[in-house]
Steps between C-alpha positions, in 0.01 A plus 500: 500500500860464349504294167771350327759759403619566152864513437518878518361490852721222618785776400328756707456276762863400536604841457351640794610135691773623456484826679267404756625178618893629662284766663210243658669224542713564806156550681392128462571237770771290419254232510303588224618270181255579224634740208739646680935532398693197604218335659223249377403103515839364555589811788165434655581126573828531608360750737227248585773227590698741702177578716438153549852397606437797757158315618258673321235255375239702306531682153264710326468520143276788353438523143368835414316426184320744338593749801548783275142449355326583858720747637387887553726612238469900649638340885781316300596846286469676791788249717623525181565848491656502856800364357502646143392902413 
């Protein structure tokens, strides 16, 4: 399971955010609000009130919490690896 980071790997980790994320990003929906560049709680509700004023009634919220923890970490390096060598 991932455990809290020390401040080295919070560097690390932002270091290769910033790599990965300009080359991944572009393959999300537009949609998808969590974590992502210019998007996030404020985006997602605007977006929410512009479906609504075009008749959509229903919104789904998913929280993802602990996602990381359960997923097949060798599936998520391999998708991983499409994008990245």
């Amino acid at each position: 399971k991932l455990g809290i980071p020390c401040a080295r790997d919070r560097v690390v980790q932002q270091a290769i955010k910033q790599v990965i994320e300009p080359i991944i990003d572009p393959f999300f929906l537009p949609q998808s609000h969590g974590f992502r560049p210019n998007k996030g709680t404020h985006n997602a509700l605007k977006q929410c009130v512009s479906y609504y004023e075009e008749g959509y009634k229903v919104v789904v919220d998913c929280d993802l919490k602990q996602c990381f923890d359960t997923l097949n970490h060798d599936k998520l390096m391999y998708h991983l690896e499409q994008f990245i060598q």
